[in-house]
C-alpha positions in Angstrom: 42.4 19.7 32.3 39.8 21.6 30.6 37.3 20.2 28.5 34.8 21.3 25.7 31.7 19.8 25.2 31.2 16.1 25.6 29.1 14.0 23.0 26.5 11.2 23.6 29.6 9.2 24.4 30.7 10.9 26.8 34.1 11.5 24.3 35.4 15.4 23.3 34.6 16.3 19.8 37.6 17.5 18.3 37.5 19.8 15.7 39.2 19.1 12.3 42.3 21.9 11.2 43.7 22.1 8.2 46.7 22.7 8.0 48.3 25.2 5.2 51.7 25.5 3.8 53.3 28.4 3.1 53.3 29.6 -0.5 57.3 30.3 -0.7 57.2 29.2 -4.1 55.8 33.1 -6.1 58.7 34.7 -4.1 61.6 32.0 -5.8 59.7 32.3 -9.4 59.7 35.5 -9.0 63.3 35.8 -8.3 64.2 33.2 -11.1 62.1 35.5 -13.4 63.7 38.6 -12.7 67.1 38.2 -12.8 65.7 36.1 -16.3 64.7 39.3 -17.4 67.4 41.4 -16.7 69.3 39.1 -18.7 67.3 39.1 -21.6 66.1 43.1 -21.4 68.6 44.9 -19.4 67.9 48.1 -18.0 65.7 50.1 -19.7 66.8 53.4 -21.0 63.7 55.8 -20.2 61.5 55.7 -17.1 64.0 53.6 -15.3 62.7 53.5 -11.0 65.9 53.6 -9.8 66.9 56.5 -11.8 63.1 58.4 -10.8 64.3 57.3 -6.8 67.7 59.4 -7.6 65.7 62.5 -8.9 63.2 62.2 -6.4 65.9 62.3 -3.6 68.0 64.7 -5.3 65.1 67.1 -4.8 64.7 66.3 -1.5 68.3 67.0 -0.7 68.1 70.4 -1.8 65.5 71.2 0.4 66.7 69.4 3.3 70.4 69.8 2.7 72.3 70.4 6.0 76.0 70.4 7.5 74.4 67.8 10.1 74.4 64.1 10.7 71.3 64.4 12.4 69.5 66.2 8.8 71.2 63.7 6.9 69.8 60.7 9.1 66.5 62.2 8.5 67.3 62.5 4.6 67.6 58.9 4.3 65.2 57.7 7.1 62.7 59.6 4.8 63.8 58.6 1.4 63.6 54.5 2.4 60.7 54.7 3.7 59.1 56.1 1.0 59.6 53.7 -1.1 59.7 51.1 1.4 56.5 51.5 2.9 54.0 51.0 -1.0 56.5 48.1 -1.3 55.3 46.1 1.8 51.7 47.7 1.1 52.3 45.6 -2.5 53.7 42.3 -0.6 50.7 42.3 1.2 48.2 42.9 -1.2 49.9 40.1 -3.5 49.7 36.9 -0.3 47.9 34.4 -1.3 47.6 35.2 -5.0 50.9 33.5 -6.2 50.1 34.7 -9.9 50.2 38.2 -8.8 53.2 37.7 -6.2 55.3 36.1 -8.6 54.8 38.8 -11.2 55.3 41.7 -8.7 58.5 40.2 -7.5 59.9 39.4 -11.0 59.6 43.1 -12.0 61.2 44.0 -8.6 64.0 42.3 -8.9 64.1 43.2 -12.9 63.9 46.6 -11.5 66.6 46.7 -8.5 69.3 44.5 -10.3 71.7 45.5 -13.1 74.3 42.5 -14.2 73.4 42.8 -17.7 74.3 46.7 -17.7 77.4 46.2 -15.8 78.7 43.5 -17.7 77.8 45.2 -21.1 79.6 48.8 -19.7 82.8 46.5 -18.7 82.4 45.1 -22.5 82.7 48.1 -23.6 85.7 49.6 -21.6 87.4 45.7 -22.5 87.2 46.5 -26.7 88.1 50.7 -26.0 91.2 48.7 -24.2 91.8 46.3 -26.5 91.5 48.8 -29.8 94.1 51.0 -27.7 91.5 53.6 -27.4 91.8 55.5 -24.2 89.4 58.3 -25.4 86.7 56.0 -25.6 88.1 53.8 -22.1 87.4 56.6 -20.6 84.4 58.0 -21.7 83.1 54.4 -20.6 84.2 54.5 -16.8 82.0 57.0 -15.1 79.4 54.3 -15.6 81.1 52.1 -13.7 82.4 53.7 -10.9 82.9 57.3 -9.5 86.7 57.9 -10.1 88.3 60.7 -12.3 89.3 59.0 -15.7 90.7 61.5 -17.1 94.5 61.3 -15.7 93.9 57.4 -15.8 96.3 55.0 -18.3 95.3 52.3 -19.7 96.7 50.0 -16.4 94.8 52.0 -14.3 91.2 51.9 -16.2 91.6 47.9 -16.4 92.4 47.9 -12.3 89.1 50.1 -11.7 86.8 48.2 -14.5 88.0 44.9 -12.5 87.6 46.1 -9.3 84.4 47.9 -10.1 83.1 44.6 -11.6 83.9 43.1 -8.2 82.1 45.6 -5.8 78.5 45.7 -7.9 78.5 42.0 -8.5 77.9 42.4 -4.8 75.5 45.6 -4.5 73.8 45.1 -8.1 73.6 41.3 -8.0 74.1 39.7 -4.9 72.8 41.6 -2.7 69.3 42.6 -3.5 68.7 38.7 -4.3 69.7 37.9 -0.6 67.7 40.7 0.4 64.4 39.8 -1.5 64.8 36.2 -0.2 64.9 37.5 3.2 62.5 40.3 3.3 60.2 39.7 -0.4 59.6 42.8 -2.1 60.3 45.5 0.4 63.7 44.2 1.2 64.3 44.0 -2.6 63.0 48.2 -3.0 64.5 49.2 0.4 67.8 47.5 -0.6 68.2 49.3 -3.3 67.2 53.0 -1.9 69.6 52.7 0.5 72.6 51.3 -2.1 71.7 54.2 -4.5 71.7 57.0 -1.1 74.9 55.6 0.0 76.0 56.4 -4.4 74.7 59.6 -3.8 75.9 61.5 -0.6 78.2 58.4 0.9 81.3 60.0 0.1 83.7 61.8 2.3 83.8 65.0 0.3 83.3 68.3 2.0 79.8 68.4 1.1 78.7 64.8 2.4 81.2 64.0 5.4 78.0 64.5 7.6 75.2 64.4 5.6 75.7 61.4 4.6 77.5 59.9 7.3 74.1 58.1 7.9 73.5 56.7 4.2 77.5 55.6 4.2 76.9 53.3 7.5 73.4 51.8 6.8 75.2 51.0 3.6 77.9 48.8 5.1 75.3 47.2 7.0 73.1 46.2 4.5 75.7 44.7 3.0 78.1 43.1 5.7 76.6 39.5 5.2 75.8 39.6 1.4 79.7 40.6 0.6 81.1 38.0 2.2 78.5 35.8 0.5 79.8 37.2 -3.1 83.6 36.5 -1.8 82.5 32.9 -0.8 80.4 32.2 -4.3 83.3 33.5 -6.1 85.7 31.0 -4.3 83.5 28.1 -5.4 83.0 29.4 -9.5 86.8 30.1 -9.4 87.6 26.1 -10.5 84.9 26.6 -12.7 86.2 29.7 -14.7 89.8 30.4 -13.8 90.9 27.0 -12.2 91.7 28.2 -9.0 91.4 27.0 -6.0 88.6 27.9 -3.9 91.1 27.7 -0.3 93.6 29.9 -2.0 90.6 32.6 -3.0 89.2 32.3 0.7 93.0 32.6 2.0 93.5 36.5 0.0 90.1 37.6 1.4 91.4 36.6 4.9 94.5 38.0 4.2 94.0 41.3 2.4 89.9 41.3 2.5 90.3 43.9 5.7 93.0 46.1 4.3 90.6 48.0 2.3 89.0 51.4 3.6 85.6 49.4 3.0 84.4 47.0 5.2 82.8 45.2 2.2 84.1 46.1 -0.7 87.5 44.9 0.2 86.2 41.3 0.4 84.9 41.0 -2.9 87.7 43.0 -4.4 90.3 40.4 -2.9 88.1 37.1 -4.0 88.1 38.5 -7.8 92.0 39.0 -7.5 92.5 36.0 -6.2 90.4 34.1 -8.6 91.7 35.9 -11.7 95.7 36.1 -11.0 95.7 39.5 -10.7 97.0 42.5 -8.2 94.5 45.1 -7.4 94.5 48.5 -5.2 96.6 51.4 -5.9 95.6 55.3 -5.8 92.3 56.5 -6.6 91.4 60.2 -7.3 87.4 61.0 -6.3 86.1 64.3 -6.6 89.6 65.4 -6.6 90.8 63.8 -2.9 93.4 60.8 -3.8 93.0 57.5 -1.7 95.7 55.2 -1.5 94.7 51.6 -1.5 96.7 48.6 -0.4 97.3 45.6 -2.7 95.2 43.0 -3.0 95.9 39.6 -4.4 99.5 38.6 -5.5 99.2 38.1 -8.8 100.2 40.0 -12.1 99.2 43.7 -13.2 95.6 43.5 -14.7 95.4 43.4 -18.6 92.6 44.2 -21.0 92.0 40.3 -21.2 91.6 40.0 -17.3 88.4 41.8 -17.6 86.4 39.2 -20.0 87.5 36.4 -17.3 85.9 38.9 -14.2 82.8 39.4 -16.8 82.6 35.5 -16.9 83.0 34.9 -13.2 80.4 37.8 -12.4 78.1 35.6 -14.8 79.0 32.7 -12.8 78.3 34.3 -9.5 75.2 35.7 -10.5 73.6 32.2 -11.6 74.9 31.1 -7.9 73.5 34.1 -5.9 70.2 33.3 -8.0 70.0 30.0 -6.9 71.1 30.5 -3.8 68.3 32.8 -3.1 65.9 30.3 -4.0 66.9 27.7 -1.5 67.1 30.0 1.0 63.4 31.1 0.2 62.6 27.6 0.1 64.2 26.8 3.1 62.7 29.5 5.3 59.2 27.6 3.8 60.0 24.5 5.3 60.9 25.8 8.4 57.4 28.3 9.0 55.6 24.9 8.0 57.3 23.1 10.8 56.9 25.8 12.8 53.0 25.5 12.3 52.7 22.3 12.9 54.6 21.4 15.6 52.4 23.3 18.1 49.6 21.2 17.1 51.4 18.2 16.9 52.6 18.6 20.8 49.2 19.7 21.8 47.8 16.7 20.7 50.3 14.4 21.9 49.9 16.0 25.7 46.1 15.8 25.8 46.3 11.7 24.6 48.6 11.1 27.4 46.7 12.7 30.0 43.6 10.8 29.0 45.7 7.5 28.8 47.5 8.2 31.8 44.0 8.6 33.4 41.9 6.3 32.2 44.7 4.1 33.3 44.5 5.2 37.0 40.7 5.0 36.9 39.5 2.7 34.7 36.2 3.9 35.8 34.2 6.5 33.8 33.7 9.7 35.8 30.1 9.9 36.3 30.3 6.1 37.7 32.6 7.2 40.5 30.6 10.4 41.1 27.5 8.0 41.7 29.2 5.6 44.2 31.3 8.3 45.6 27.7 10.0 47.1 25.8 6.3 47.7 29.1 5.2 50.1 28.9 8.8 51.6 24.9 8.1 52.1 25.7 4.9 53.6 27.5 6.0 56.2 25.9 9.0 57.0 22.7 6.9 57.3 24.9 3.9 59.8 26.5 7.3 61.9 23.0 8.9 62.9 21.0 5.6 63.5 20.1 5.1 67.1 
């Protein structure tokens, strides 16, 4: 064992740590406060950075713009890290100054999340539904989702604001909360680049089949786990807002959660139509190419009524995703701190019981052995060489 330098004593000095616990606490205010103010503000309707991110990469595109997988890899490689890279320059800069961290993360998640605008839009198509007015129905879904509305009947808009309401409670909501409690700030910004690439050139049209076969699959990655969170929080509001069971929402999403062409969207699609009673899937015209869907759920044909109970358990899912967030932040706190200490700790504890263990075995102090180690060693030298 190796030790530092002794004292008059003859006893190590040790030198006193303190011991610092991670400042978790900015990040969860900051969440809290965020999706506060989208609540209370919404999006706003000039200068909005998610909308300057789809300009900026929309310029980008047409100067980059290839028939390749390879070009459209290093579209979105480029446009993520781009704003990716000042983000985790700002979550650096920000450490240690929880004033400044909270703040920045409040207006990143106020930036990167949209339930107020979604559930106002879906509002809106609900009264165009319920005044019989398919002009106006219409003119509201391109703001929810990318399908032709112009073919669409009054059935069909209420299936696509439902099921629309479904897949962005995930992307809009859920998932750049989960992301921000994971990853602070730069999951929060990189999150949302690579939701509104996969918007962009994720489709399967001519154009984009390759191109943005890249955006499309980092897409489903980025939100594999956070989809399956939405289906799971939706199960457990669904007593609260539709009194349904949460084993019989969980059952559908096993059931029919896989049959859609989307390895997320599916999932959250099937909770909602489980939790509300209703049927979703059918055909859906994009950009001209029809999809066929499978069913989901076994309940009855969606009505103009359906959608104020998905705007209420969207509400309900967002308050759970918030606070789940939080704990998870917190959490993840607790851990690092344990993490921290517990080196120490065992350190400590070792060195203790090698000096018990020893002063046990040799009761003696060292330099009181050295000394009648080399007098008995004299001795007998001294009784070996006398004539």
């Amino acid at each position: 064992m190796v030790l530092g330098p002794r004292g008059q004593n003859g006893v190590v000095p040790t030198r006193k740590r303190r011991l610092t616990r991670a400042s978790g606490w900015p990040l969860a205010a900051g969440l809290v406060a965020g999706v506060a103010l989208d609540a209370l503000l919404g999006d706003p309707r000039r200068g909005h950075p998610v909308a300057a991110f789809g300009r900026a990469a929309a310029a980008l595109e047409a100067r980059d713009y290839a028939d390749s997988r390879g070009r459209g890899a290093a579209h979105t490689a480029a446009c993520v890290l781009a704003v990716a890279a000042p983000a985790a320059v700002l979550h650096r800069r920000t450490r240690g100054r929880p004033p400044w961290q909270a703040a920045a993360a409040a207006l990143a998640v106020w930036a990167v999340t949209g339930a107020r605008s979604l559930h106002h839009e879906a509002e809106r198509a609900r009264l165009s539904l319920h005044r019989h007015d398919l002009a106006s129905a219409r003119e509201v879904l391109p703001s929810l989702c990318g399908r032709d509305p112009a073919q669409l009947d009054a059935g069909q808009i209420t299936r696509a604001v439902i099921e629309s309401l479904a897949e962005n409670t995930s992307d809009a909501v859920v998932a750049p909360l989960l992301w921000g409690a994971v990853a602070g700030i730069p999951g929060l910004v990189a999150y949302r680049a690579v939701n509104t690439l996969d918007a962009m050139v994720g489709h399967r049209s001519a154009r984009y089949l390759r191109f943005g076969w890249a955006s499309a699959r980092l897409d489903d990655v980025a939100n594999w786990i956070p989809a399956r969170v939405t289906a799971a929080l939706t199960a457990a509001c669904a007593p609260l807002v539709t009194r349904t069971s949460p084993v019989r929402v969980l059952r559908v999403v096993r059931r029919d959660g896989g049959r859609h062409p989307s390895p997320n969207a599916g999932r959250c699609e099937a909770a909602f139509a489980a939790a509300l009673g209703v049927r979703l899937g059918g055909t859906n015209v994009y950009g001209g190419v029809a999809e066929a869907r499978p069913e989901l759920g076994e309940g009855h044909a969606p009505e103009s009524e359906d959608i104020r109970r998905a705007i209420v358990l969207s509400r309900a899912v967002t308050v759970s995703a918030t606070a789940l967030a939080v704990l998870a932040v917190l959490a993840g706190d607790g851990r690092a701190y344990r993490r921290r200490k517990k080196p120490t700790s065992q350190i400590t504890s070792a060195a203790m019981a090698t000096h018990h263990s020893t002063c046990r075995a040799n009761p003696a102090p060292a330099t009181i052995r050295m000394i009648s180690r080399a007098s008995s060693m004299s001795i007998i030298s001294g009784l070996l060489l006398k004539p």
